[in-house]
C-alpha positions, 0 to 999 in steps of 0.5 A: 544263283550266287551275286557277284559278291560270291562269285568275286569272293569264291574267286578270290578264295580260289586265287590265294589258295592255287597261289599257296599250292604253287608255293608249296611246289617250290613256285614252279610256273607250268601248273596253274591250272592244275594249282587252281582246280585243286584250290577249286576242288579243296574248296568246294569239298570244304563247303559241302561238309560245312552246309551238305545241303548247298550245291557244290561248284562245279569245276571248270575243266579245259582240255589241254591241247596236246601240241604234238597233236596231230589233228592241228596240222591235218586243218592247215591249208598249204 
């Protein structure tokens, strides 16, 4: 298991490339998580050429609530 120094680090890493991504889009805000599981993803990809036999990070994924979703009115109590 990774120490916080790695994890704080890999952070980091991570954080200054989604920051590059956004950049590069023209700095259009509205993507970041979609910047930083690229960065995330990019990353990891680059780890694992560089030591095959090391475990791959394993991206966090959040769903994104859909704000038409329908279901989120259906749970209101009137």
């Amino acid at each position: 298991m990774p120490n916080s120094n790695d994890s704080s680090a890999l952070n980091d890493a991570i954080a200054k490339r989604a920051y590059e991504l956004y950049l590069q889009r023209g700095s259009v805000s509205g993507h970041e998580l979609d910047d930083w599981l690229e960065a995330e993803a990019e990353l990891s990809h680059a780890a694992a050429e560089e030591n095959p036999t090391a475990t791959p990070v394993q991206p966090v994924v959040r769903r994104r609530s859909n704000r038409g979703d329908s279901h989120s009115s259906s749970n209101r109590r009137v």
